[in-house]
C-alpha positions as CSV (number, residue, x, y, z in Angstrom):
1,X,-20.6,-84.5,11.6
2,X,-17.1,-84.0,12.3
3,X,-16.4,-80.6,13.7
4,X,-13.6,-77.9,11.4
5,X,-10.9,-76.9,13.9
6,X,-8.7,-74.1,13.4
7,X,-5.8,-75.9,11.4
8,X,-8.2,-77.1,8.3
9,X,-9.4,-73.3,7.8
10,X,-5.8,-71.9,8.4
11,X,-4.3,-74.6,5.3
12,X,-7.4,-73.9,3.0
13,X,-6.6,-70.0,3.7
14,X,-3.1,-70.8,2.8
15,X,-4.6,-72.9,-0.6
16,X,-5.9,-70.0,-2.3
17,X,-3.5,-67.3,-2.0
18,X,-1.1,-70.1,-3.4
19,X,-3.9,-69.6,-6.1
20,X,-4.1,-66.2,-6.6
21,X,0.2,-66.1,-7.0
22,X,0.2,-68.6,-9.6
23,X,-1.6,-66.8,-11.7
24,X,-0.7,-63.7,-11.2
25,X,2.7,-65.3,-12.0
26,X,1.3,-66.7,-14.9
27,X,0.1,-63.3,-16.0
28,X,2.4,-61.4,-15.4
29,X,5.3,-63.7,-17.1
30,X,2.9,-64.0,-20.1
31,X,3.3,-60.3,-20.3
32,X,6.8,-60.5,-19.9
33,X,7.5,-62.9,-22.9
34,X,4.8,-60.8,-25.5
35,X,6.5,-59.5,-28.6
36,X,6.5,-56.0,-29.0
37,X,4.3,-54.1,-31.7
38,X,5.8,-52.7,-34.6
39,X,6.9,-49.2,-35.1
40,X,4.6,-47.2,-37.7
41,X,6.9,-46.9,-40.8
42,X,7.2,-43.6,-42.2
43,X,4.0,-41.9,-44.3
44,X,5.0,-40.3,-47.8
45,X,4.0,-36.9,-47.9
46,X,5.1,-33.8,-50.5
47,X,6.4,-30.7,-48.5
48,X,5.6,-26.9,-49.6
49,X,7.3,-23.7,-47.9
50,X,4.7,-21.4,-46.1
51,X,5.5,-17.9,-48.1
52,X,4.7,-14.3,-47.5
53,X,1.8,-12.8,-49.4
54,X,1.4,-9.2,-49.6
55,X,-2.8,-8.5,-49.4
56,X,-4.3,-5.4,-50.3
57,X,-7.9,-4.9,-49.1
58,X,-10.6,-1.8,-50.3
59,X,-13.8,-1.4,-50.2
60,X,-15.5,-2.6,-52.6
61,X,-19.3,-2.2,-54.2
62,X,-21.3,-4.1,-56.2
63,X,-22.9,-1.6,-58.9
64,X,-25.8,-1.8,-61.9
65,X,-25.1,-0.2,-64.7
66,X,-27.9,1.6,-66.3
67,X,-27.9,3.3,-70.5
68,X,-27.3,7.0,-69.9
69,X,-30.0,8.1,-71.4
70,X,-33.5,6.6,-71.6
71,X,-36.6,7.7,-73.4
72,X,-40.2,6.2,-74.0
73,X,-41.9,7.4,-76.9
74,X,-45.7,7.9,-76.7
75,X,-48.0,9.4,-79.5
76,X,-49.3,12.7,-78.5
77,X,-52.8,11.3,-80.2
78,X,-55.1,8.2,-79.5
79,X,-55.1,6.1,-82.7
80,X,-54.9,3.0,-84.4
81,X,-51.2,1.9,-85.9
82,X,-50.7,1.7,-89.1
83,X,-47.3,0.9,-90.0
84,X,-44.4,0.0,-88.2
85,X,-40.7,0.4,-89.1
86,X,-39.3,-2.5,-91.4
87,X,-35.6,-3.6,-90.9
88,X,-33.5,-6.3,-92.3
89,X,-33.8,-9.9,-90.2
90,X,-30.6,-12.2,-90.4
91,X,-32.1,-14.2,-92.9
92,X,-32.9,-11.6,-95.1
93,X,-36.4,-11.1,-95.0
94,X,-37.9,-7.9,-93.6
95,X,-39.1,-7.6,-89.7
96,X,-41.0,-5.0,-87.6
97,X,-37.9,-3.5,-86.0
98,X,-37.6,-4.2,-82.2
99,X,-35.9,-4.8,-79.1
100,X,-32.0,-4.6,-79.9
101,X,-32.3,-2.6,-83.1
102,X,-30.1,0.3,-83.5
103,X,-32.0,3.5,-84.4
104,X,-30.6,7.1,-85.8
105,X,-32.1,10.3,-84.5
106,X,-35.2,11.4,-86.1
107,X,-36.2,7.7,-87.9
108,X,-39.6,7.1,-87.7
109,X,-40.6,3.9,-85.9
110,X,-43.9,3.7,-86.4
111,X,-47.3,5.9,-87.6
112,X,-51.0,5.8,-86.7
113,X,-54.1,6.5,-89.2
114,X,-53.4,10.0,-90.5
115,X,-57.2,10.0,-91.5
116,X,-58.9,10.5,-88.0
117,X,-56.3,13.0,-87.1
118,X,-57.0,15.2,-90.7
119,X,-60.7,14.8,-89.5
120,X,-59.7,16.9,-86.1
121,X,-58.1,19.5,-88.2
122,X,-61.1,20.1,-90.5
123,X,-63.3,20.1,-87.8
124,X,-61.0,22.5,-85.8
125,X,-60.7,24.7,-88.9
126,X,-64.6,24.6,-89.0
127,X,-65.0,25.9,-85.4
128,X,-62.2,28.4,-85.9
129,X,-64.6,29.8,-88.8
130,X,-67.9,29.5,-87.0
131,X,-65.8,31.9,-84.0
132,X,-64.5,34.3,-86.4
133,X,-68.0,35.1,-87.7
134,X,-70.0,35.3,-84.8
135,X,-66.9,37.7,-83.5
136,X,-67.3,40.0,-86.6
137,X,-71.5,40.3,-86.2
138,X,-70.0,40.8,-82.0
139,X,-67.9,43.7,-83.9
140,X,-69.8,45.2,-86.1
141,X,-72.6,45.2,-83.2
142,X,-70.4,46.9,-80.6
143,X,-69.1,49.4,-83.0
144,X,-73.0,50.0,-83.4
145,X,-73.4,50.3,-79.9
146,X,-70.5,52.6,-79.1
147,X,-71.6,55.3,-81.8
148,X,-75.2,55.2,-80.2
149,X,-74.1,55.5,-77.3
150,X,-71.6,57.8,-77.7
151,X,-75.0,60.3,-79.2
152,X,-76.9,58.7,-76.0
153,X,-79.1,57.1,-78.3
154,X,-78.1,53.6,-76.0
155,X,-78.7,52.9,-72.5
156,X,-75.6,51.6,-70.1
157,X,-76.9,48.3,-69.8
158,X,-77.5,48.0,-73.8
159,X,-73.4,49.1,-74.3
160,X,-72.2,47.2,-71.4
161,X,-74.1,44.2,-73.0
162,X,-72.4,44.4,-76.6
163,X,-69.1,45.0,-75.2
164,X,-69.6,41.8,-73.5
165,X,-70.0,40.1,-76.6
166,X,-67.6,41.6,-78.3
167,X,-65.2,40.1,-75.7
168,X,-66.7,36.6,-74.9
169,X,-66.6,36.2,-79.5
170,X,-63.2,37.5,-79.2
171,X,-62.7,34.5,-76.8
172,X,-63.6,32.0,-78.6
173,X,-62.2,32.8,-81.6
174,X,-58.5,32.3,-79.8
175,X,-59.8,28.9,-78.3
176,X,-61.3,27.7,-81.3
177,X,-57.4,28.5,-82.9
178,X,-55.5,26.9,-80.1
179,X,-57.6,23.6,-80.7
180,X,-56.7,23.9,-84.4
181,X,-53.4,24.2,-84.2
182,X,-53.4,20.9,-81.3
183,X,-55.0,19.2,-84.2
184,X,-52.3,20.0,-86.3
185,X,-49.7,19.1,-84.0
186,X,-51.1,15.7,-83.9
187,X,-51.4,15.1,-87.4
188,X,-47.8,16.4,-87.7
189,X,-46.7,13.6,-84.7
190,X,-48.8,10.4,-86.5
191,X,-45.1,9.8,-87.2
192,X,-43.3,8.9,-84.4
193,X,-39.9,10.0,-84.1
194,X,-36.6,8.4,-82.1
195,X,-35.3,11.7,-80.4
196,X,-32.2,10.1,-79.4
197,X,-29.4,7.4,-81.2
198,X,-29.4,4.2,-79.7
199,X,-30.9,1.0,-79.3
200,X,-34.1,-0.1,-78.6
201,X,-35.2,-1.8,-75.1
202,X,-38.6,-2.2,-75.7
203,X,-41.5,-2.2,-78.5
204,X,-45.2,-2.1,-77.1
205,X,-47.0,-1.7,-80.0
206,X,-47.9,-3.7,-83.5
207,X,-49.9,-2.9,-86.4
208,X,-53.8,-2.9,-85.7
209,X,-52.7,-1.8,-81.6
210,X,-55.0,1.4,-80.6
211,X,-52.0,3.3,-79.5
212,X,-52.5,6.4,-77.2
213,X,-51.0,8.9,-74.9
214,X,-51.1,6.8,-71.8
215,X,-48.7,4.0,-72.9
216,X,-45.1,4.1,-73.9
217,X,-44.7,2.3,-77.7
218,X,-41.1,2.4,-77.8
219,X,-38.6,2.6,-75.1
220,X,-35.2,3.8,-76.5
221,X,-31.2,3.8,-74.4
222,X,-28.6,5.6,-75.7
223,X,-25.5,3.8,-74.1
224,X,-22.6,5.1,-76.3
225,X,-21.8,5.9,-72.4
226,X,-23.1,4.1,-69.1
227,X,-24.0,4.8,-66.0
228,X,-23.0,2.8,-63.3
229,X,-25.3,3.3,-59.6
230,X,-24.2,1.7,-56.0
231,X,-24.9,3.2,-53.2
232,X,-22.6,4.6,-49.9
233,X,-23.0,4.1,-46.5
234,X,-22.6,7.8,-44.8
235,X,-19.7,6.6,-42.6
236,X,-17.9,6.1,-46.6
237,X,-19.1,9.1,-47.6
238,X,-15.8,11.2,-47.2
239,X,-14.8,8.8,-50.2
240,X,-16.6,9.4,-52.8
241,X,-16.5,13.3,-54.9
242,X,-17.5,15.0,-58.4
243,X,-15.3,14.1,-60.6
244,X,-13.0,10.9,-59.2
245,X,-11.6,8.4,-61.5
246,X,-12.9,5.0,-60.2
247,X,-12.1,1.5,-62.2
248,X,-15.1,-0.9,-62.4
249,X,-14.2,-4.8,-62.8
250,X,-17.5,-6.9,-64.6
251,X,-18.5,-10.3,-63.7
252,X,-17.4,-12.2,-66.5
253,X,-14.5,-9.7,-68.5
254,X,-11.0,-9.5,-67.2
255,X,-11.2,-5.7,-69.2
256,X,-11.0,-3.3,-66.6
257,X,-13.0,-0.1,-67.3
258,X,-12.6,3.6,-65.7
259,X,-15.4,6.3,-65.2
260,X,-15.8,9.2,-63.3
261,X,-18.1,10.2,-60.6
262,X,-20.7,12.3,-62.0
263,X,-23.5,12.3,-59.5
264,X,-23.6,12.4,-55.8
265,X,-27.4,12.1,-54.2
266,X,-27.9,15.1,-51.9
267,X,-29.9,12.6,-49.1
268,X,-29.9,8.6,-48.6
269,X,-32.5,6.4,-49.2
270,X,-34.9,6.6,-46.6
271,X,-35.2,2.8,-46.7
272,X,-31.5,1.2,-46.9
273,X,-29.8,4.7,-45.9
274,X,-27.6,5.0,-48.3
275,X,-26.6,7.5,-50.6
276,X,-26.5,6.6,-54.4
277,X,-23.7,7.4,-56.1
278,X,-23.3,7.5,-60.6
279,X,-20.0,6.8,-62.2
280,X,-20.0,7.8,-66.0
281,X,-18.1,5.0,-68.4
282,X,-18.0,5.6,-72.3
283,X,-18.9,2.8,-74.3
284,X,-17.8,3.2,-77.5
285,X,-17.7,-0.3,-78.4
286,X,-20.9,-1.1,-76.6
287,X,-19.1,-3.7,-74.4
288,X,-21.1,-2.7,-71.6
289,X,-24.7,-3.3,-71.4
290,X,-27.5,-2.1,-69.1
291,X,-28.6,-4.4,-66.4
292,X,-24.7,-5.7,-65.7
293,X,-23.2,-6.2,-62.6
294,X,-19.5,-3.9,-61.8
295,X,-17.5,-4.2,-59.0
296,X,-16.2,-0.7,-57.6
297,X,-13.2,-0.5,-55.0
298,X,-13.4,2.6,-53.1
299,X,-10.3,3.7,-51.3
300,X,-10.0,2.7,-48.1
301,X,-6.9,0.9,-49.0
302,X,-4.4,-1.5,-46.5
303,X,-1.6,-3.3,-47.0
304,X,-0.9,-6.4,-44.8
305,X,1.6,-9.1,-45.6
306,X,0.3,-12.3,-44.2
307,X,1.3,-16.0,-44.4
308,X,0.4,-18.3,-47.1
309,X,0.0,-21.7,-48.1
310,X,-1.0,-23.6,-50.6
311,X,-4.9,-24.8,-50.3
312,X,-4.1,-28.8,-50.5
313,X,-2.0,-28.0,-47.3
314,X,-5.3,-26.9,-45.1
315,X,-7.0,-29.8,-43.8
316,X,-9.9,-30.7,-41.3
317,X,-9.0,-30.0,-37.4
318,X,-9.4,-33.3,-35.5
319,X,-12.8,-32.5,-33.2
320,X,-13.6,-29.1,-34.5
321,X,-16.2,-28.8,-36.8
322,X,-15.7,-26.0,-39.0
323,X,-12.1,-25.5,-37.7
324,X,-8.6,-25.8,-40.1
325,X,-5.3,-27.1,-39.5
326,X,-2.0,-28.1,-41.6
327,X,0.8,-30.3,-40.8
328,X,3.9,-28.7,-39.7
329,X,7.2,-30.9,-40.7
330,X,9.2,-30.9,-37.9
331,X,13.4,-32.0,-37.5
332,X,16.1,-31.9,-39.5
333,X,18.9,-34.5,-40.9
334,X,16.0,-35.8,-42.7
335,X,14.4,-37.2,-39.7
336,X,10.9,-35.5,-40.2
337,X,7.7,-35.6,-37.7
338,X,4.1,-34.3,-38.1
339,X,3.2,-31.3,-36.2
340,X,-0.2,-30.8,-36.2
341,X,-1.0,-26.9,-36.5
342,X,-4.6,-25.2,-36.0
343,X,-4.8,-22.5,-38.2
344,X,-7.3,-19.3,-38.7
345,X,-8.0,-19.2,-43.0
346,X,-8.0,-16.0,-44.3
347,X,-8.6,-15.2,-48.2
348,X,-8.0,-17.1,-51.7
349,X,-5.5,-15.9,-54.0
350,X,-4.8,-17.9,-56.5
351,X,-4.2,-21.7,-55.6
352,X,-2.8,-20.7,-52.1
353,X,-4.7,-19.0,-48.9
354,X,-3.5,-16.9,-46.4
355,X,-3.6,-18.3,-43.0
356,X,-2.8,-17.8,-39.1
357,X,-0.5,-20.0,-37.1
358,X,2.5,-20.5,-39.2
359,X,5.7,-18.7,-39.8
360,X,7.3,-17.9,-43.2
361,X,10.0,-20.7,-44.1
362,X,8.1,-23.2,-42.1
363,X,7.4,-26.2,-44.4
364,X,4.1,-28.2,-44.9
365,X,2.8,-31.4,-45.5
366,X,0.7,-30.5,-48.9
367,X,0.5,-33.8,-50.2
368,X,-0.7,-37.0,-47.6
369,X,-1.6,-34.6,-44.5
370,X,-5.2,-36.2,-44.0
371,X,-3.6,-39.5,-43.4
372,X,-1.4,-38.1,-40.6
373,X,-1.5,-37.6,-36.6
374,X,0.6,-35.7,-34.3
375,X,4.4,-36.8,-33.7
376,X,4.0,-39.5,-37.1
377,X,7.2,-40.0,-38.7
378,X,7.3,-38.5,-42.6
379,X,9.0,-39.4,-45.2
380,X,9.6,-36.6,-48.2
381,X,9.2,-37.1,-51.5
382,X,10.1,-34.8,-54.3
């Protein structure tokens, strides 16, 4: 074994950091001599001016509207129907009349068996006679009994007994009448009659249907005017008074309507705490049907001008979910740069929304924007 003296270790020292220089030499003049990457050439976007909208914000309801007046029609007696009013169908032919049909004042819309009901009477009448005699034998029998005892031919008891009589015939005679005339009234009302003008909402009855007191055969709306019910918070209360003009906007009619307040509730719902309000709306033309939706602004008017842009200009902000942003053109002598802008999105109008962050006059990348990062170079296109 030959021993290692100092000199051997020192050269083989010396051997690698030779090494180590040549190629970090060889690194570093690789880096030197790379080629440099080419620039990004400019992205074609369409440019839009941020404006100035002028916003006008109220409160606003959501109200039902309801016929103005409503009625169900029952029979006053129990009793099997009979007929019910024919109308015309679109095809000609004739139709029990029914839910839509348009009904005058006073037609009648249906009748039950007249025969039961004449039965009532003339057993009514029968009772009526049955009183009226036993009160005249009462009456002739306490006329009796006053002469007698008038002579004092007639004990107390005896006179107190026939006046009695006299009084429990006379009685009956006025029950016996009041029943017979209620039998008459209900023959009289086998016809059932529409109170009101208007259309029908509902028909509960058909021939051969035992129709009685406790069930409603026709309900009937009169809606040549509407009522239209939302209700009020109490802290909007101060808003709302007899008689103010208020314009309703429907769901699906670009008509606007105006009504007045005709009905304030004295106390709010014990449930939703709200007080209900009624605007009245005539309805001539019988646009407006029950059961649709109106939209009511209430006062509480402000006015703020905001900025606005055009919707294609608000895109996704990198890393924020649910976050907005638009690209800001930056420079001038047609040397343009993106500058990405977080924005706050207010509310539609139209094909533009009004945002926070930019100024009026600033110009926006509304066409290619998603494609773009901070500082890229743009190049406008009409």
């Amino acid at each position: 074994m030959i021993p290692v003296t100092a000199p051997t270790r020192s050269r083989r020292t010396s051997t690698v950091a030779s090494a180590i220089a040549l190629v970090a030499t060889t690194v570093l003049g690789g880096c030197h001599h790379e080629a440099a990457l080419p620039e990004k050439p400019p992205t074609a976007v369409r440019l839009a001016n941020v404006t100035l909208y002028q916003s006008t914000e109220g409160l606003q309801y959501s109200a039902s509207l309801i016929p103005y007046t409503q009625v169900d029609l029952v029979f006053r007696a129990t009793g099997y129907v009979t007929e019910v009013k024919q109308v015309k169908s679109s095809d000609g032919r004739a139709r029990d009349i029914g839910t839509g049909d348009y009904v005058e004042r006073g037609a009648v819309l249906a009748q039950i068996r007249q025969q039961d009901l004449k039965n009532q009477v003339e057993d009514y009448g029968a009772q009526v006679d049955a009183a009226i005699a036993r009160h005249t034998q009462a009456e002739q029998d306490f006329n009796r009994a006053k002469a007698l005892y008038a002579t004092e031919s007639l004990t107390r008891p005896a006179y107190d007994q026939a006046q009695a009589l006299f009084d429990t015939t006379l009685a009956g005679v006025n029950q016996a009448k009041a029943a017979h005339r209620q039998a008459q009234l209900s023959l009289g009302d086998s016809d059932l009659k529409s109170p009101i003008t208007g259309y029908i909402l509902a028909r509960n009855i058909d021939v051969g249907t035992l129709a009685s007191s406790s069930t409603a055969a026709f309900s009937i709306a009169d809606i040549s005017s509407v009522k239209a019910t939302f209700g009020v918070p109490e802290d909007n209360l101060n808003l709302v008074r007899l008689g103010r003009a208020l314009t309703l906007q429907m769901q699906n009619d670009s008509a606007q309507y105006t009504g007045r307040i005709t009905s304030i509730s004295p106390s709010a719902d014990a449930k939703s705490r709200v007080f209900s309000i009624e605007i009245t709306i005539a309805n001539r033309q019988n646009k407006l049907k029950p059961g649709m939706i109106a939209s009511v602004e209430l006062g509480g008017k402000r006015s703020a001008t905001e900025a606005s842009v055009p919707l294609s200009a608000v895109v996704p902000y990198p890393g924020g979910t649910g976050q907005f942003a638009v690209v800001v053109a930056k420079g001038n002598s047609g040397q343009w740069n993106a500058d990405l802008r977080q924005v706050t999105v207010g509310v539609n109008h139209g094909s533009s929304v009004s945002v926070t962050g930019v100024q009026a006059g600033e110009k926006v990348v509304v066409l290619g924007a998603q494609l773009l990062k901070q500082g890229d170079s743009l190049s406008v296109i009409p």
